[in-house]
TORMARMAR-242899 format. One record per residue (C-alpha): residue in three letters; x, y, z. Coordinates in Angstrom, 1 decimal, decimal comma. Last residue first. Example, Ala and Ser with C-alpha at 12.3 -4.5 7.8 and 13.67 -1.06 7.14 Angstrom:
# TORMARMAR-242899
   r      x      y      z
 ser   13,7   -1,1    7,1
 ala   12,3   -4,5    7,8
END
This chain:
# TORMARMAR-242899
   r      x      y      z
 unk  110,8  122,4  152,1
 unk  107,1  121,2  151,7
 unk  106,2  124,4  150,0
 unk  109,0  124,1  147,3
 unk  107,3  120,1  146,5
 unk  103,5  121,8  146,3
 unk  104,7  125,1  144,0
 unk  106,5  122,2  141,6
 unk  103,1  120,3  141,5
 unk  101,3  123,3  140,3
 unk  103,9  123,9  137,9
 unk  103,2  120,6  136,5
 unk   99,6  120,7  137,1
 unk   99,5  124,0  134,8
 unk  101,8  122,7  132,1
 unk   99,4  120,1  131,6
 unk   96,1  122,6  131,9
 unk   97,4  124,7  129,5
 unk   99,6  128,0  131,1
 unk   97,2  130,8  132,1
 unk   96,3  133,9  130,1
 unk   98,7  136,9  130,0
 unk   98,1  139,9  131,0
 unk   95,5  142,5  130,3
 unk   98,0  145,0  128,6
 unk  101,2  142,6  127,5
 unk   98,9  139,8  126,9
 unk   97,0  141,6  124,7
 unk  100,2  142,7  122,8
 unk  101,3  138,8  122,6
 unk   97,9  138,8  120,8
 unk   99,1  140,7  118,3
 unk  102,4  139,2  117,9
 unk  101,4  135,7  117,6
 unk   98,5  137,4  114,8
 unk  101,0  138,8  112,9
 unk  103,4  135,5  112,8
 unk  100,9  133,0  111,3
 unk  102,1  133,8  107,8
 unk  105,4  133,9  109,0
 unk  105,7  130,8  111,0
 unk  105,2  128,7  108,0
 unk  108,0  126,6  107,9
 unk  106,9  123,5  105,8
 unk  108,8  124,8  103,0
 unk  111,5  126,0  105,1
 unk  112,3  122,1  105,8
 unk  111,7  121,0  102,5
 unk  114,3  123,0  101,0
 unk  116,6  122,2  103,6
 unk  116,7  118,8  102,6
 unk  117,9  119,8   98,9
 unk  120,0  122,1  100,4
 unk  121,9  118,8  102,2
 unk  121,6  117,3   99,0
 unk  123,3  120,0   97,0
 unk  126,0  119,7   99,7
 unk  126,9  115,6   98,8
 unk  126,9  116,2   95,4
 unk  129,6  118,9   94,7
 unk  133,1  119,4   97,1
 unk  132,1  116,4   99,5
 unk  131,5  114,1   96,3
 unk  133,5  115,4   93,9
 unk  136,4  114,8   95,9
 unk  134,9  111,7   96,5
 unk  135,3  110,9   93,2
 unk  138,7  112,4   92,8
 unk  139,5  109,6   95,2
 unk  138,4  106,6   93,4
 unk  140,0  108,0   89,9
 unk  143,3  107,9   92,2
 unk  145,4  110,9   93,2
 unk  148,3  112,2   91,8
 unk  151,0  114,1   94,1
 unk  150,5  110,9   96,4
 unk  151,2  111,8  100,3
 unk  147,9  112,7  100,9
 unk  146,2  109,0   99,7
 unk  142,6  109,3   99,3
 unk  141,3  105,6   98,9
 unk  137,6  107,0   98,2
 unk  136,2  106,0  101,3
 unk  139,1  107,5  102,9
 unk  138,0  110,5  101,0
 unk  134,1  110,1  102,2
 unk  135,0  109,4  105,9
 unk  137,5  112,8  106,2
 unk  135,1  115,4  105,2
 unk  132,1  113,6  106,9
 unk  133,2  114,1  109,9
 unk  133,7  117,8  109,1
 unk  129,8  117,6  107,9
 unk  128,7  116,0  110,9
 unk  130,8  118,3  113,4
 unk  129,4  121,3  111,9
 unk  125,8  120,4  112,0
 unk  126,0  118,9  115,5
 unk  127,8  122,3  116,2
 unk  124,8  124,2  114,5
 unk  122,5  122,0  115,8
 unk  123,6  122,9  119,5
 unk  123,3  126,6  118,7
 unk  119,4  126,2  117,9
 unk  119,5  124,5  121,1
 unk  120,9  126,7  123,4
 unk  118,7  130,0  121,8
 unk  115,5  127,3  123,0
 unk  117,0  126,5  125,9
 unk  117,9  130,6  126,6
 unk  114,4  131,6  125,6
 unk  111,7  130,0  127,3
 unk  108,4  131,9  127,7
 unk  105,5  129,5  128,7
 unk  102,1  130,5  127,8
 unk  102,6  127,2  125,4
 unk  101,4  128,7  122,2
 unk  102,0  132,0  122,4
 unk  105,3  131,8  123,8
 unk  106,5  128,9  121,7
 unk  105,7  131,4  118,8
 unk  107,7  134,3  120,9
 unk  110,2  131,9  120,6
 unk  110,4  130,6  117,5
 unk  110,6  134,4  116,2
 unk  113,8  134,9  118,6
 unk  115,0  131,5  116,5
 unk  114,7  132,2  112,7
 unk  116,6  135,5  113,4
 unk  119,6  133,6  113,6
 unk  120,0  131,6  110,0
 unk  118,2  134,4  108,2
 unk  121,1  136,7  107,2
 unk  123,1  133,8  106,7
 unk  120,6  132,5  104,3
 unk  120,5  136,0  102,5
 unk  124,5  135,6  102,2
 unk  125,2  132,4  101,2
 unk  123,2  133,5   98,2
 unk  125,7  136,3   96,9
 unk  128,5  133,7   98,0
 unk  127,2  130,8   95,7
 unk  127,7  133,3   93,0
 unk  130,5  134,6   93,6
 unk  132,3  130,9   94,4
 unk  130,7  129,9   91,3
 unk  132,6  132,8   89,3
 unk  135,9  131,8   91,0
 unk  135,5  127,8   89,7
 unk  134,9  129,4   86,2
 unk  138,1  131,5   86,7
 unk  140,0  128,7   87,4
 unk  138,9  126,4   85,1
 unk  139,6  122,7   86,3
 unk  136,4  121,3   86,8
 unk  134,0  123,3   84,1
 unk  130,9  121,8   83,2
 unk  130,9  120,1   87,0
 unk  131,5  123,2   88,3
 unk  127,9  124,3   87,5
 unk  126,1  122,0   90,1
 unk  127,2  123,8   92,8
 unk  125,9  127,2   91,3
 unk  122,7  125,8   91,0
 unk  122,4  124,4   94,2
 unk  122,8  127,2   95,9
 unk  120,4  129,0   93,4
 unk  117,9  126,9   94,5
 unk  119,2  127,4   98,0
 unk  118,8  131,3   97,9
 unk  115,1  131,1   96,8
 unk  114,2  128,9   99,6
 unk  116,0  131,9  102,1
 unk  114,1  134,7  100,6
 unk  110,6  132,9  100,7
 unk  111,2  131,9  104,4
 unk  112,4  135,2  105,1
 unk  109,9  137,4  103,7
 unk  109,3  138,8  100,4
 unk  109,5  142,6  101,1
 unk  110,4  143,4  104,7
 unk  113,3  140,4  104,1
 unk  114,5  141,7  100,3
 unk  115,4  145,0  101,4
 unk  116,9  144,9  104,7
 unk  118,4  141,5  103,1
 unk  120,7  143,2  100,4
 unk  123,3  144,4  103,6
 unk  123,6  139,9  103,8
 unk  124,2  139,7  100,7
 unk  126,9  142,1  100,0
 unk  128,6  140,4  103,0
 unk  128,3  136,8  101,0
 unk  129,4  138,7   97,8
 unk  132,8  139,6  100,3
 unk  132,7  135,9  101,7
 unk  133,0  133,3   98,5
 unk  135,4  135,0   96,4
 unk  137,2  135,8   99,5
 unk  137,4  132,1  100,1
 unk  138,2  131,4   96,6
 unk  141,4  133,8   96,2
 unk  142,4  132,6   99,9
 unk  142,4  128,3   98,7
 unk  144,4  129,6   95,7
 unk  147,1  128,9   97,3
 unk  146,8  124,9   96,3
 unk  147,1  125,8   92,3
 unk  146,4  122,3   90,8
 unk  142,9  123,5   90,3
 unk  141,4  119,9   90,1
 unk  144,1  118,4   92,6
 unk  145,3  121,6   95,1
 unk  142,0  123,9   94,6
 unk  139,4  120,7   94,9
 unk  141,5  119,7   97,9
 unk  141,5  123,1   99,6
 unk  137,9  123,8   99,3
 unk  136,3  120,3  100,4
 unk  136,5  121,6  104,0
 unk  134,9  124,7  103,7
 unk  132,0  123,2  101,3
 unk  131,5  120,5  103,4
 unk  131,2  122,2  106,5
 unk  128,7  124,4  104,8
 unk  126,6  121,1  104,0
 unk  126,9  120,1  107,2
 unk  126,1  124,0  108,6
 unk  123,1  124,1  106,6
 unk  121,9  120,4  108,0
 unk  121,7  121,5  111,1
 unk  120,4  124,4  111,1
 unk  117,9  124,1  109,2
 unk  117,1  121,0  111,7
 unk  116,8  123,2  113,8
 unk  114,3  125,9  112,4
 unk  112,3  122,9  111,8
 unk  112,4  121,6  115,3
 unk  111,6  124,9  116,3
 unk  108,5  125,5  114,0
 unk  106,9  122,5  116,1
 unk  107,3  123,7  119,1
 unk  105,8  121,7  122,0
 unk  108,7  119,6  122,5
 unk  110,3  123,3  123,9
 unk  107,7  123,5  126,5
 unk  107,7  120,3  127,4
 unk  111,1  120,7  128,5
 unk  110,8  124,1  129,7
 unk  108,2  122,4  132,0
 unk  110,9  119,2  133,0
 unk  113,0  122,0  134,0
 unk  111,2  123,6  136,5
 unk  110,2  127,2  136,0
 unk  110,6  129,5  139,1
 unk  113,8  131,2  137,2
 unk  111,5  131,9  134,0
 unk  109,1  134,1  136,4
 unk  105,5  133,1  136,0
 unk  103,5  134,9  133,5
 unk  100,5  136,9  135,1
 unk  101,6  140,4  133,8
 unk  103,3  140,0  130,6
 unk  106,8  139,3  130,1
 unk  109,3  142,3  130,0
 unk  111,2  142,9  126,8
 unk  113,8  146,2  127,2
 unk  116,9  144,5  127,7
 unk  119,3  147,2  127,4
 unk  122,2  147,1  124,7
 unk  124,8  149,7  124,1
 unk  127,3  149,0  127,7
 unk  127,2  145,0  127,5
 unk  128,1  145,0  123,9
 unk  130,7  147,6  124,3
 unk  132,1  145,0  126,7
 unk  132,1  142,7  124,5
 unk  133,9  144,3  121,6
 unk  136,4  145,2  124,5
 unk  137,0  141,8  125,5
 unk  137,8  140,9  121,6
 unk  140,6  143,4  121,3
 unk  141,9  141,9  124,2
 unk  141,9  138,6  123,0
 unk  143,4  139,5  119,5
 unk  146,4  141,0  121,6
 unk  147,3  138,1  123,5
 unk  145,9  135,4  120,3
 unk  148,8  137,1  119,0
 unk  151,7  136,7  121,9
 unk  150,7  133,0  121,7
 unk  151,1  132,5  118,4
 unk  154,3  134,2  118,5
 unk  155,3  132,4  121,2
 unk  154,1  129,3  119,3
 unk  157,1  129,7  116,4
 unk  157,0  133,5  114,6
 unk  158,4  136,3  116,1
 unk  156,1  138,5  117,0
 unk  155,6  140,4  113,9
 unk  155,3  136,8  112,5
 unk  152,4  136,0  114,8
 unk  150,5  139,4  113,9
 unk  151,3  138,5  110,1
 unk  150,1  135,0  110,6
 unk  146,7  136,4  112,0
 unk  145,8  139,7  110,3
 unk  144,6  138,3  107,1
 unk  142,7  135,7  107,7
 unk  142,0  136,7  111,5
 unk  140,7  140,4  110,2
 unk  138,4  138,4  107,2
 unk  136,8  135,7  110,2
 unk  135,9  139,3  112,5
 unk  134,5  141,3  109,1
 unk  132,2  137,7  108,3
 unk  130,7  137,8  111,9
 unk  130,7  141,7  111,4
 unk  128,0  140,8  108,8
 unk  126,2  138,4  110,6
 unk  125,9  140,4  113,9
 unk  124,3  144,0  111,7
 unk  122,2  140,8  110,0
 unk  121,1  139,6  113,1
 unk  120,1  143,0  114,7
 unk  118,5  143,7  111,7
 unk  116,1  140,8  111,8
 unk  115,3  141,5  115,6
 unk  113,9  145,1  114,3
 unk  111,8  143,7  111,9
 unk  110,8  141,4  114,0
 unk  109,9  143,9  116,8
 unk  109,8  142,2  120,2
 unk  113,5  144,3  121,3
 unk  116,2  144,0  123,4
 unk  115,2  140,4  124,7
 unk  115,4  138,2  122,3
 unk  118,6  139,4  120,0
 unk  120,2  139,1  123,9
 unk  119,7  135,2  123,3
 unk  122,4  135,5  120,7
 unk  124,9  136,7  122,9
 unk  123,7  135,2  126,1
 unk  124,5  131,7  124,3
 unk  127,7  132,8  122,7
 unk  129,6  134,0  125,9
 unk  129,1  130,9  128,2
 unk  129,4  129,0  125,2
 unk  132,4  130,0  124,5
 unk  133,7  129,7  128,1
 unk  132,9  126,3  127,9
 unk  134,2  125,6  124,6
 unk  137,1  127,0  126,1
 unk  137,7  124,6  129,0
 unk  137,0  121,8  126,8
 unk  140,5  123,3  124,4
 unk  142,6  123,5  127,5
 unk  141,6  120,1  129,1
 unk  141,7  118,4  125,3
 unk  145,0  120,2  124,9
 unk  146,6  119,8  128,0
 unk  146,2  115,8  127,7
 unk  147,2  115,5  124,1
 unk  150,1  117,6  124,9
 unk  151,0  115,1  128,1
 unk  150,8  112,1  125,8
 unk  152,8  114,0  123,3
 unk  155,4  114,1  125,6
 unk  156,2  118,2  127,0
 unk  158,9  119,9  126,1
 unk  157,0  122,8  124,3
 unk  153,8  123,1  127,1
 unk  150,8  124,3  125,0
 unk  150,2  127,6  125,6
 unk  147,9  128,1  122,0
 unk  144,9  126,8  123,7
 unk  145,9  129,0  126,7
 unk  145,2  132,6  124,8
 unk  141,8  131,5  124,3
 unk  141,2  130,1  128,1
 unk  142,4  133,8  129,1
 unk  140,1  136,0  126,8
 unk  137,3  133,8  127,4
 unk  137,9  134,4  131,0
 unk  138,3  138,1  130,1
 unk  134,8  138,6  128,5
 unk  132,6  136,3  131,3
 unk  132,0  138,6  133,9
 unk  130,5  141,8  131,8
 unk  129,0  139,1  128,3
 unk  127,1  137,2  131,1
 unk  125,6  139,9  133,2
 unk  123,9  141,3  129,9
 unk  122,0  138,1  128,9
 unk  119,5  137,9  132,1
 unk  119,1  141,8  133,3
 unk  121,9  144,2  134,5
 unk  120,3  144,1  138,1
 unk  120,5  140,9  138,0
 unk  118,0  137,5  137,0
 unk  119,6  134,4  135,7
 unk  117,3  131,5  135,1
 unk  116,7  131,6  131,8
 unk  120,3  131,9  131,3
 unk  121,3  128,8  133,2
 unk  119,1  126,6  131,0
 unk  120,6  128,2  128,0
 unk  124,1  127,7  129,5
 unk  123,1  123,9  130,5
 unk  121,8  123,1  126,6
 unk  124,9  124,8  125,2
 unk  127,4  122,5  127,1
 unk  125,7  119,4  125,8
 unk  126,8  120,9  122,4
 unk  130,1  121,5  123,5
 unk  130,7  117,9  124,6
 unk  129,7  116,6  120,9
 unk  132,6  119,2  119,9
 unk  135,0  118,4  122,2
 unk  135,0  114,5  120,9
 unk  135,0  115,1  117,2
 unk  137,7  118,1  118,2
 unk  139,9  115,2  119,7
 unk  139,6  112,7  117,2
 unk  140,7  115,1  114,6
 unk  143,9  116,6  116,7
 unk  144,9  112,4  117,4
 unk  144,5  111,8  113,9
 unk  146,2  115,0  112,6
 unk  149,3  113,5  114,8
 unk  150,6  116,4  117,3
 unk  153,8  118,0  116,5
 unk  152,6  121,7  118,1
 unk  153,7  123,8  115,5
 unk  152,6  122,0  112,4
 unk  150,1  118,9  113,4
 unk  148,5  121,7  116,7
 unk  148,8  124,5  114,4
 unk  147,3  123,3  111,3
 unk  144,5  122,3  113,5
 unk  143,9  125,5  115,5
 unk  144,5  127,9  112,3
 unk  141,6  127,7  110,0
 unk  138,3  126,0  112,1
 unk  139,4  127,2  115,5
 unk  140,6  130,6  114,3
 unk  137,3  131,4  113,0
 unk  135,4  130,4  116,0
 unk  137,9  132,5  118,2
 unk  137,9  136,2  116,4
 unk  134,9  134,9  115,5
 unk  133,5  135,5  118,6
 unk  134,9  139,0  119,1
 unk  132,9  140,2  116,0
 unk  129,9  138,1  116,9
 unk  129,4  141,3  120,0
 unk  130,6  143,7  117,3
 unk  127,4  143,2  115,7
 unk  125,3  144,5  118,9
 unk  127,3  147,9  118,6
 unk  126,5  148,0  114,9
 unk  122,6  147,7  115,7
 unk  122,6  150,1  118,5
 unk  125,2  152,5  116,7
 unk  122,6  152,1  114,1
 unk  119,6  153,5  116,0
 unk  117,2  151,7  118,0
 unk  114,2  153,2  119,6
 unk  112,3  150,1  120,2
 unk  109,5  148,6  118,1
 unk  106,9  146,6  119,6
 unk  104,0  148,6  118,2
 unk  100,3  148,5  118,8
 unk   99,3  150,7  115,6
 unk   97,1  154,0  115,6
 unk   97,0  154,0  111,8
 unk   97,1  157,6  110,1
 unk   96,0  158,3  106,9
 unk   96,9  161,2  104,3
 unk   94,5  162,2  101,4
 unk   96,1  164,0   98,4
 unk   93,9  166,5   97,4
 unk   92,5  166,2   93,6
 unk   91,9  169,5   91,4
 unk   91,8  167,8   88,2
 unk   94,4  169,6   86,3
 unk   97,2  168,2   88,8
 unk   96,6  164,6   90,3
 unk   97,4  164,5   94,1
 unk   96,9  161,0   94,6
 unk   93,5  159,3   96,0
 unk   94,0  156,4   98,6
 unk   96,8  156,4  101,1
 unk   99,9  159,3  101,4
 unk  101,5  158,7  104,4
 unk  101,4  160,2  108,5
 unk  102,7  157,9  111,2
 unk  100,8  158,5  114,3
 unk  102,9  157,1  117,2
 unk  103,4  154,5  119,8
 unk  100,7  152,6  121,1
 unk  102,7  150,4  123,3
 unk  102,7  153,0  126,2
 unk   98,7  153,3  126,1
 unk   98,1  156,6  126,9
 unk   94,2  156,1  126,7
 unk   93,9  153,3  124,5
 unk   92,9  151,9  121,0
 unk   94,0  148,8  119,6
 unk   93,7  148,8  115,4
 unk   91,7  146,5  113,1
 unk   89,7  148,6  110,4
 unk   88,0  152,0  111,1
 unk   87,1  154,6  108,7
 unk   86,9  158,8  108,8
 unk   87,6  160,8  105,5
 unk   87,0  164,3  105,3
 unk   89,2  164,6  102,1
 unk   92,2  166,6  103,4
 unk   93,4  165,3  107,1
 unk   91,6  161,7  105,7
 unk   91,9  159,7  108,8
 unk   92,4  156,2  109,4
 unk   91,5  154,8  112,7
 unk   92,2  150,8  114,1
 unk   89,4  149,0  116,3
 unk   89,8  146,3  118,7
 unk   86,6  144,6  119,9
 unk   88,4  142,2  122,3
 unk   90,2  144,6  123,8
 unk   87,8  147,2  124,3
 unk   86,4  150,1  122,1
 unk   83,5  152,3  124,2
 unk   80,0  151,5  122,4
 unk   78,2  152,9  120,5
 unk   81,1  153,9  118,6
 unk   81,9  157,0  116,6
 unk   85,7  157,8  118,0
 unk   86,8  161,3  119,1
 unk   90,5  161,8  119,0
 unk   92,8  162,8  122,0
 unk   96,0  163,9  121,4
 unk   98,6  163,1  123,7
 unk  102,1  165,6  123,5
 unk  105,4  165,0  121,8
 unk  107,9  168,1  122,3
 unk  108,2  171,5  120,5
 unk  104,4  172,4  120,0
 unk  102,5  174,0  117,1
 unk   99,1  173,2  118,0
 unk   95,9  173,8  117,4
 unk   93,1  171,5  118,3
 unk   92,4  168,0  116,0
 unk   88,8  167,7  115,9
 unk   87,1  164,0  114,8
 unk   83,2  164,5  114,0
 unk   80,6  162,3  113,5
 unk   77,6  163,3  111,2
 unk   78,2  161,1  107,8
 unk   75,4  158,6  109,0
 unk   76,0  155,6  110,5
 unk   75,1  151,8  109,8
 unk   78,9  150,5  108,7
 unk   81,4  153,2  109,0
 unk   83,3  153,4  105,6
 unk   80,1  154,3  103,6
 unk   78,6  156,6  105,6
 unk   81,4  159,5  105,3
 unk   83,1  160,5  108,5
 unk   83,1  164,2  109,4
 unk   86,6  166,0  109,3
 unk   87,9  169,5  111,3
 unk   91,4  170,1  111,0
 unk   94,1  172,1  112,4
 unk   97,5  171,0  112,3
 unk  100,1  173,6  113,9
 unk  103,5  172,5  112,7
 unk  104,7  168,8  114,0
 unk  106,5  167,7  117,0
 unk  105,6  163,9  117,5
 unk  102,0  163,4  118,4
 unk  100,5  160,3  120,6
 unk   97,6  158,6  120,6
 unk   94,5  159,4  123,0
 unk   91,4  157,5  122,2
 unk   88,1  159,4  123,3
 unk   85,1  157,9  123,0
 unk   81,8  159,5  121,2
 unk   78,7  159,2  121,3
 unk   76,2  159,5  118,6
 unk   73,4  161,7  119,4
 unk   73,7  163,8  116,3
 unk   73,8  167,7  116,5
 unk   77,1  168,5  118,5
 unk   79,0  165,4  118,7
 unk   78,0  163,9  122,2
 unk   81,0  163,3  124,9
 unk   82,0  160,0  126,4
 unk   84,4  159,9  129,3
END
C-alpha cells in the first residue's frame, strides 16, 4: 500500500484516522528536517476536499522507511498552517476501531498580531478507551447508589433506634447483632464477586444482577421493619438476625454488580472517575431524602411500625426503579482481549493468586479500611460530642448537613482537581486538611458555631476522598490485568467492599469500647472527666490517626504514574491479543483443562 511522494523516493504508508463533520479542509504540508530525524523537508501529507455531513476515513501519508507496526508505534502532529509534520509516540492503523478521532488545538506558535504569526493546530492520532457517554449516562449510573442508600443510610440512622424504640429490643442484644451480620456480610461480598466473574447473559455480567435482583431487595427491606409485635423478645431477636442476614445478602447481591459495572462500561479513567463521582454524589442526595423524608413518610402513615413499614413500602419502590433505569442506561462495552481465557473457566485458586498478586490492591484496601473506621468514628462520636460538649443534642442534623452539602460541593470540585493533580495527590491533600480541621475543636470545645465551621471544612475534604474512594478499584484492576494476564473484577470489586464493612464495623466497635473504657454512664446528665476523655477520643484523636495511616498508604500508591503505560499496552492486547498468563498461572490453568477433560 505504499506510494512514492512525487520527487523524493521516500515511501510513504497510509494511516487512515477518522474525521468528524468539518468544512472543506484543504491543505498541502511538507515536513521540516528538523522534527523527522535523518530526512529531508520533501514528504508530503494531502488532506483531499471535503465538506461532508457524516464522519469518513482519511487517509494520511506517513514518511517511514518502513510501514509503522506495533512495536514501533508512531503518533502524527500536523501543522494545518505552518507546514509542520513530526512524529512522537502514537498507534497508527488502517480503520482501527480504538483509534478514535482527530482532535484539532492550538500547539506551538500563537497567533500574535503585528507580527504576522499563524496559529499552528496539531492533531494526535490517540488509541482511546473512551466511550460515548453523555450525562444522562453518568446521572443514570448515580441513581444506581441512590437506591442503595436509600437502605445503607437507614441501617446506620434509623435501624437501631428502631429496633431499642419501636421494636423494645435491648441496645446490647441490636449491637451484638449487627457486629455479627456485619462480619457475615463481608464473607457474603467475596462469594457475589466470585459469582459475578462468572456470570455470562445475554445482558452481560453486572447488568443481569441489578434486573432480577431489584424487587427482592425491595421485599427483604420492607421485612426488616416487619417484625412480629406480639412476639417474645427471643423470637424478635431470632426474626431479626434471619431478616436483617437475608438483606445483607440481597445487598450485596445488588452492591457488588453495581460497582463492578464502573468496570465494565468503559476503560477510560477519566471516564471511570466520573462515573464514581456522578454515584457519590447521588449516594449523599439518597442519605439527605431518608433524613428528611423518612419520619415524615412514617408519620404520614401513621406513625408506630406500620408506619415504618408502610415507608420503607414506598422508599422500596422508588429504589427498584433507580435500578432498573440502571440496567436500561448502561451497556457493558469492555471486551477482554483476544487470547484471554473466559473469567467463568477461571478456577478459583487462579483468581486467588491473582488477586495476592496486586500490590496496589492491598493498598487501595486498606484505604478503605481504615477511612471508613475513622468515618465511623466521626458518625458515631457526633451525637455525644453535640449532647455533652454542645449541650444542644438536636443539633446532631445542623452538623450533619454541615458536614454533607460541602462534602457534595466537593465531590462536583473533583472533575477539576482529578484530570489536573491526580487522585493520589488530591486525596493526600484532603487528609492533611482532615486532620487539621479535627484538631481545631480542641481550641474551641463547646462553641457552636466553631464546631459548625469544622464540620464545613472537614466536609469540603470529605468530599474529594469520597470522590476517589471507588475509582481506586476499576484502576486496580486493569493493573492486576496487566500484570497477571488474568482479568478478575468482581473479587477484586468484592473485596474493596469487604474493607469497607470491616472498616465500618471496626470503627462502630470501637464507638462503644472507648466510652465504656471511659466509664460512660447514659443515664447520668453529667458525665465523668474519664468519659469526656474518650469522648475526645472517638470524636478527635483516634480519627486523625486513622488519616494519619492513610497517609502512608496513598503515599506508597503509585498506580498513577505507572498507569499510562498499563493502558497502553492493554491497547496492544486489545489489537494483537493478549500475551499468555505467567508460567504459574499457566500450569494452574493447565492443570484445571486436565481435571474438566477427565470428567
Amino acid at each position: 500500500m505504499a506510494s512514492r511522494c512525487g520527487h523524493h523516493k521516500t515511501p510513504l504508508h497510509p494511516v487512515y484516522v477518522r474525521i468528524p463533520p468539518n468544512p472543506t479542509i484543504t491543505r498541502k504540508m511538507s515536513s521540516s528536517h528538523d522534527t523527522i530525524p535523518n530526512r529531508k523537508p520533501s514528504s508530503f501529507v494531502a488532506f483531499p476536499a471535503r465538506n461532508a455531513l457524516s464522519d469518513c476515513y482519511l487517509p494520511i501519508l506517513t514518511p517511514f522507511s518502513q510501514p509503522p507496526s506495533m512495536s514501533n508505534c508512531v503518533s502524527v502532529h500536523i501543522g494545518l498552517f505552518t507546514g509542520h509534520f513530526g512524529y512522537s509516540s502514537l498507534m497508527p492503523q488502517f480503520r482501527h476501531p480504538y483509534v478514535k478521532a482527530i482532535s484539532f488545538r492550538r500547539h506551538g506558535a500563537r497567533e500574535t498580531p503585528g507580527k504576522g504569526k499563524r496559529s499552528v493546530m496539531s492533531s494526535a492520532i490517540t488509541t482511546s478507551f473512551k466511550e460515548k457517554l453523555g450525562l444522562k449516562d453518568y446521572v443514570a449510573y448515580g441513581f444506581g447508589d441512590m437506591a442503595i442508600n436509600f437502605t445503607f443510610g437507614s441501617l446506620g440512622m434509623f435501624v437501631v433506634y428502631f429496633y431499642t424504640d419501636i421494636v423494645g429490643i435491648s441496645a446490647a442484644a441490636v449491637g451484638t447483632l449487627m457486629l455479627i451480620s456485619r462480619s457475615f456480610d463481608g464473607i457474603i461480598d467475596v462469594c457475589v464477586g466470585t459469582l459475578v466473574d462468572k456470570t455470562h447473559s445475554r445482558w452481560g455480567k453486572a447488568r443481569p444482577w441489578l434486573l432480577f435482583g431489584a424487587i427482592p431487595f425491595g421485599i427483604l427491606t420492607v421485612t426488616l421493619f416487619a417484625v412480629p409485635q406480639h412476639a417474645s423478645d427471643t423470637v424478635k431477636i431470632i426474626y431479626i438476625f434471619i431478616s436483617y442476614n437475608l438483606l445483607m445478602i440481597a445487598f450485596s447481591s445488588m452492591a457488588i454488580p453495581y460497582g463492578t459495572l464502573n468496570s465494565l462500561v468503559t476503560q477510560d479513567q477519566g471516564q471511570r472517575e466520573k462515573l464514581n463521582l456522578s454515584r457519590m454524589f447521588l449516594a449523599q442526595c439518597g442519605i439527605l431524602i431518608i433524613t428528611n423524608a423518612t419520619m415524615p413518610l412514617v408519620n404520614a402513615f401513621g406513625g408506630g411500625q406500620m408506619g415504618w413499614v408502610l415507608a420503607y413500602v414506598v422508599l422500596s419502590v422508588i429504589a427498584c426503579a433507580l435500578f432498573w433505569v440502571v440496567f436500561g442506561t448502561q451497556k457493558e462495552r469492555v471486551k477482554i482481549a483476544k487470547g484471554t481465557k473466559k473469567k467463568s473457566q477461571y478456577p478459583f485458586k487462579v483468581e486467588v493468586k491473582a488477586w495476592l498478586k496486586n500490590k496496589y490492591w492491598f493498598m487501595a484496601f486498606g484505604f478503605l479500611a481504615f477511612f471508613h473506621v475513622a468515618y465511623s468514628l466521626t458518625q458515631g462520636s457526633l451525637v455525644y460530642y453535640a449532647k455533652y460538649y454542645l449541650h444542644q443534642p438536636d443539633a446532631v442534623g445542623v452538623l450533619t448537613l454541615a458536614y454533607l452539602l460541602p462534602a457534595m460541593v466537593g465531590i462536583l470540585a473533583c472533575t477539576k482537581l482529578f484530570p489536573k493533580f491526580g487522585k493520589t495527590r488530591v486525596v493526600i491533600v484532603c487528609l492533611v486538611v482532615s486532620i487539621i480541621a479535627y484538631i481545631l475543636p480542641l481550641f474551641a470545645k463547646e462553641s457552636y458555631s466553631f464546631i459548625v465551621f469544622t464540620q464545613i471544612m472537614k466536609g469540603i475534604v470529605y468530599g474529594p476522598i469520597l470522590g476517589s474512594i471507588w475509582a481506586f478499584f476499576p484502576d486496580t484492576i486493569e493493573y492486576g490485568y496487566w500484570k497477571t494476564k488474568i482479568r478478575v473484577e468482581g473479587l477484586l470489586y468484592s473485596g474493596g467492599s469487604l474493607g469497607q464493612k470491616i472498616g465500618l464495623g471496626i470503627g462502630t466497635a470501637m464507638v462503644g469500647w472507648v466510652l465504656a473504657a471511659g466509664g460512660y454512664d447514659g443515664a447520668k446528665a453529667v458525665q465523668s472527666a474519664g468519659a469526656m476523655g474518650a469522648i475526645d477520643m472517638i470524636y478527635v484523636w483516634l480519627p486523625i490517626i486513622f488519616f494519619a495511616v492513610c497517609i502512608v498508604l496513598m503515599a506508597m500508591y503509585r498506580i498513577d504514574k505507572i498507569f499510562p503505560k498499563v493502558m497502553s499496552d492493554l491497547a496492544d492486547w486489545k489489537v494483537n491479543g493478549a500475551p499468555a498468563p505467567d508460567a504459574e498461572f499457566q500450569k494452574l490453568l493447565d492443570e484445571a483443562d486436565a481435571k474438566a477433560s477427565d470428567k
